[in-house]
N, C-alpha and C positions, 0 to 999 in steps of 0.2 A: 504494500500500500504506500501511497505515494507521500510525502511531506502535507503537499496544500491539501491530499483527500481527508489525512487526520486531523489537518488545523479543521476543516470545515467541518465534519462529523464532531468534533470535539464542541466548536462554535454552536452546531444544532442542539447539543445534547444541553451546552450553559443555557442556552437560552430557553428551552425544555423545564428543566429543574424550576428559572428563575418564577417563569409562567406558575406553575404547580406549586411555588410557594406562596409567590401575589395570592392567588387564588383560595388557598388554604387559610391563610389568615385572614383578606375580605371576606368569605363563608363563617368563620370564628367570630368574626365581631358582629355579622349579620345573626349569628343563632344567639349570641351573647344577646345582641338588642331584645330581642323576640323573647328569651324568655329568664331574663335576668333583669332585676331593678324596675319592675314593673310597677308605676304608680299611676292612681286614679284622681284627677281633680274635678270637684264640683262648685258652682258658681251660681248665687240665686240673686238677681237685681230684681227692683221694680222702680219702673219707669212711668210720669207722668206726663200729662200737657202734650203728647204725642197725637198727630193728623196722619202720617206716615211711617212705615216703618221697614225698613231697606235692612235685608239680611244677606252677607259675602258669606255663603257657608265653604269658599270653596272646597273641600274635601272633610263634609258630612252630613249625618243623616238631619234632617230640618222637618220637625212636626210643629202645626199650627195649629193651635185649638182656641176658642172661644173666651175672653176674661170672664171674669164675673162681676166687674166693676167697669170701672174707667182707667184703668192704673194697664201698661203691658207688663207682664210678668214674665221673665226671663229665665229659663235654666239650661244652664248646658255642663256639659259633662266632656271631660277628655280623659283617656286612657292610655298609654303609650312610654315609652321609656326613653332615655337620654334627652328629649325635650319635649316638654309639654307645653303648648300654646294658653294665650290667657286673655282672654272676653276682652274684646275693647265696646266700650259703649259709647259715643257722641253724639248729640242730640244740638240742631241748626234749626233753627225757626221752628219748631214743631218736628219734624224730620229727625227721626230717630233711626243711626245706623249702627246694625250690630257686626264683629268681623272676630274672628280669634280660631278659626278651626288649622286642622293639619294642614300641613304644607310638606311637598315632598322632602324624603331625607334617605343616604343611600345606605343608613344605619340604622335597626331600632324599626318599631312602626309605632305606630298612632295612629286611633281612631278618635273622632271627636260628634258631638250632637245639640243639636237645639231644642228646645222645646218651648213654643213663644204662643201663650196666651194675648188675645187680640180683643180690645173692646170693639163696642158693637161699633158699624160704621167706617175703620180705619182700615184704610190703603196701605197694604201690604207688598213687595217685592223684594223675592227671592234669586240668588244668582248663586249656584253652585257647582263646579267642575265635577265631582264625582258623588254620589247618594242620593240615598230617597229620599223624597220631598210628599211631606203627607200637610193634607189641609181639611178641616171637618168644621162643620157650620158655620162661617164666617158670612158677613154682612157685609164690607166692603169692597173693593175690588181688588181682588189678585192675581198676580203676575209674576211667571217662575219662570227660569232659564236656568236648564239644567244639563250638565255633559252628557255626563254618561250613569244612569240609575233612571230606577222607574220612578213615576209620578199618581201619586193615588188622591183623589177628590173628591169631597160628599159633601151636599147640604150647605153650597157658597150661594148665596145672591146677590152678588153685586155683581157679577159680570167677573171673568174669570179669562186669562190668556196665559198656557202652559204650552212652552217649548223644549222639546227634549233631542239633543244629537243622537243618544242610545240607550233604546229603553222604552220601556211601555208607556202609555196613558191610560188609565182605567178610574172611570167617572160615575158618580151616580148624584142624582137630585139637583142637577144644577139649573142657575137660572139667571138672566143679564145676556149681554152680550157675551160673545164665547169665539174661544177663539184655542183649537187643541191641534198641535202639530208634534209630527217626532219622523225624524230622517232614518232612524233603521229600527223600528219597533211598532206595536199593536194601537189603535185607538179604539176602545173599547167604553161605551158610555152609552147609560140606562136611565130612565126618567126625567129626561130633558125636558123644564118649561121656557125654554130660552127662546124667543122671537129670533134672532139672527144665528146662525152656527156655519163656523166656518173650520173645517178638519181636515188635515193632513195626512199623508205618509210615503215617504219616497222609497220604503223597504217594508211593506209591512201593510193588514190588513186596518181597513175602517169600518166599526158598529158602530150605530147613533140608533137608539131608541127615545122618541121622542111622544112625551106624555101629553103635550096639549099643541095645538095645530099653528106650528111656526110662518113666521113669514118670510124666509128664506133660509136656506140650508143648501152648502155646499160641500161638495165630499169629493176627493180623490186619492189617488194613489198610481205613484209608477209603478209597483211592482207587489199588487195585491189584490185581496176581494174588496169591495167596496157597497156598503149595505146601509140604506136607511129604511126607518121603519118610524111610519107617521099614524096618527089617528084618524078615524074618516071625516071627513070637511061638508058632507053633503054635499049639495050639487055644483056648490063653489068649486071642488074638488081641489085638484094641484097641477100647475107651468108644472111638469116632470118630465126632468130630459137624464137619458142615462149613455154610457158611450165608454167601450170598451175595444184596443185592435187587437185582444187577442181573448178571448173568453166573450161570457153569455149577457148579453143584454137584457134585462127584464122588469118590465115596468107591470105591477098589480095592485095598481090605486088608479080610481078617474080620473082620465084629463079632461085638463081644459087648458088652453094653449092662453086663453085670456085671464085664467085666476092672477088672483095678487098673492097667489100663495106660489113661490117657487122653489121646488126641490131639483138639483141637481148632482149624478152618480158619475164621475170619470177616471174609470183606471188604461194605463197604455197594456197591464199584463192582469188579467184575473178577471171574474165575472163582476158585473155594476148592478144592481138591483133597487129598488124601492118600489116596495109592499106594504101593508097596513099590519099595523104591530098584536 
């Protein structure tokens, strides 16, 4: 064997070893994080004089429930080792913004959560890169933009606008204007009184069951079924247009091309359908 074949095979072999150790030790501090020195922090404010209330959950899970006063009540919880995040609260004109969740680390994990009590009436907005975002009888209006995690909804009347990159939407009793989109997930949503509905999905199927007889309703999807389901109108009936280039078109409710009631079904791949629920 030749001089330069041993320096080189010698060269591969250092460099071999070095790799295997990088790696052994970044793996050691990763299981260290995960399950050494694990502490939990909890956090309770209450907040007055609040019109709005703007939550950065970027990476965690965000429930919104109903106050029972006028006061927002505040809890959040984080769990994680070598750094735990900590609640910031600012409060501008009425406009109350909350922020303190994980933030990436290539050590250690963390997981963090909200839980935000909302008096009646107040204007809520949610923005979170990663988790679920839950919201249950609220009177205001709400608006969540979320990465990546599902979105669950019940019992909002003020009119309601949930966007999600990836991840379900799954609804029930809503009412106001409405407005539910998700680029690679389900839109699934049951006793709709909402006058206007407008739904999305660019990977992913859409249900809309609709409890009392809307004035417009728009549904699509690139790459799904697409389904609404309305109450009968009498003779008024429904403007119902459905349109699909690759699956089943079908329309089983009255038309009338002159109602002021309009429903429209459009996917480019899956069947498009509206029927009476």
């Amino acid at each position: 064997m030749s001089t330069a074949t041993s320096s080189a095979r010698a060269l591969w072999l250092g460099a071999g070893t070095l790799l295997a150790l990088m790696f052994t030790i970044w793996a050691g501090f990763a299981l260290a994080g995960h399950t050494a020195g694990s502490v939990t922090r909890s956090e309770h404010h209450v907040v007055g004089n609040v019109s709005v209330v703007r939550i950065d959950g970027h990476s965690a899970d965000v429930t919104l429930v109903p106050a029972s006063g006028n006061q927002v009540v505040v809890d959040a919880r984080a769990k994680g080792t070598l750094r735990l995040p900590k609640l910031k609260t600012e409060i501008d004109g009425g406009h109350l913004t909350l922020s303190g969740s994980c933030r990436a680390t290539p050590f250690g994990h963390c997981e963090s959560s909200f839980v935000v009590s909302i008096p009646d009436g107040t204007r809520v907005t949610v923005e979170t890169r990663s988790g679920d975002v839950r919201a249950t009888d609220l009177t205001g209006h709400v608006s969540i933009d979320a990465g990546s995690g599902d979105v669950e909804l019940s019992g909002l009347s003020g009119g309601t606008t949930a966007r999600v990159s990836s991840g379900d939407i799954e609804a029930s009793r809503l009412a106001g204007k409405l407005i539910l989109e998700s680029s690679s997930g389900d839109v699934d949503a049951a006793e709709l009184t909402s006058p206007t509905i407008d739904a999305r999905a660019r990977s992913g199927d859409v249900f809309l069951d609709i409890a009392s007889v809307p004035k417009r309703v728009a549904v699509s999807s690139s790459s799904g079924d697409v389904t609404i389901a309305v109450p009968r109108n009498g003779r008024d009936g429904y403007d119902a247009q459905v349109a699909t280039s690759s699956g089943d078109p079908v329309v089983r409710v009255a038309k009338n091309d002159n109602s002021s009631h309009s429903l429209s079904a459009v996917t480019s791949s899956g069947d498009a359908m509206i029927a009476y629920r």
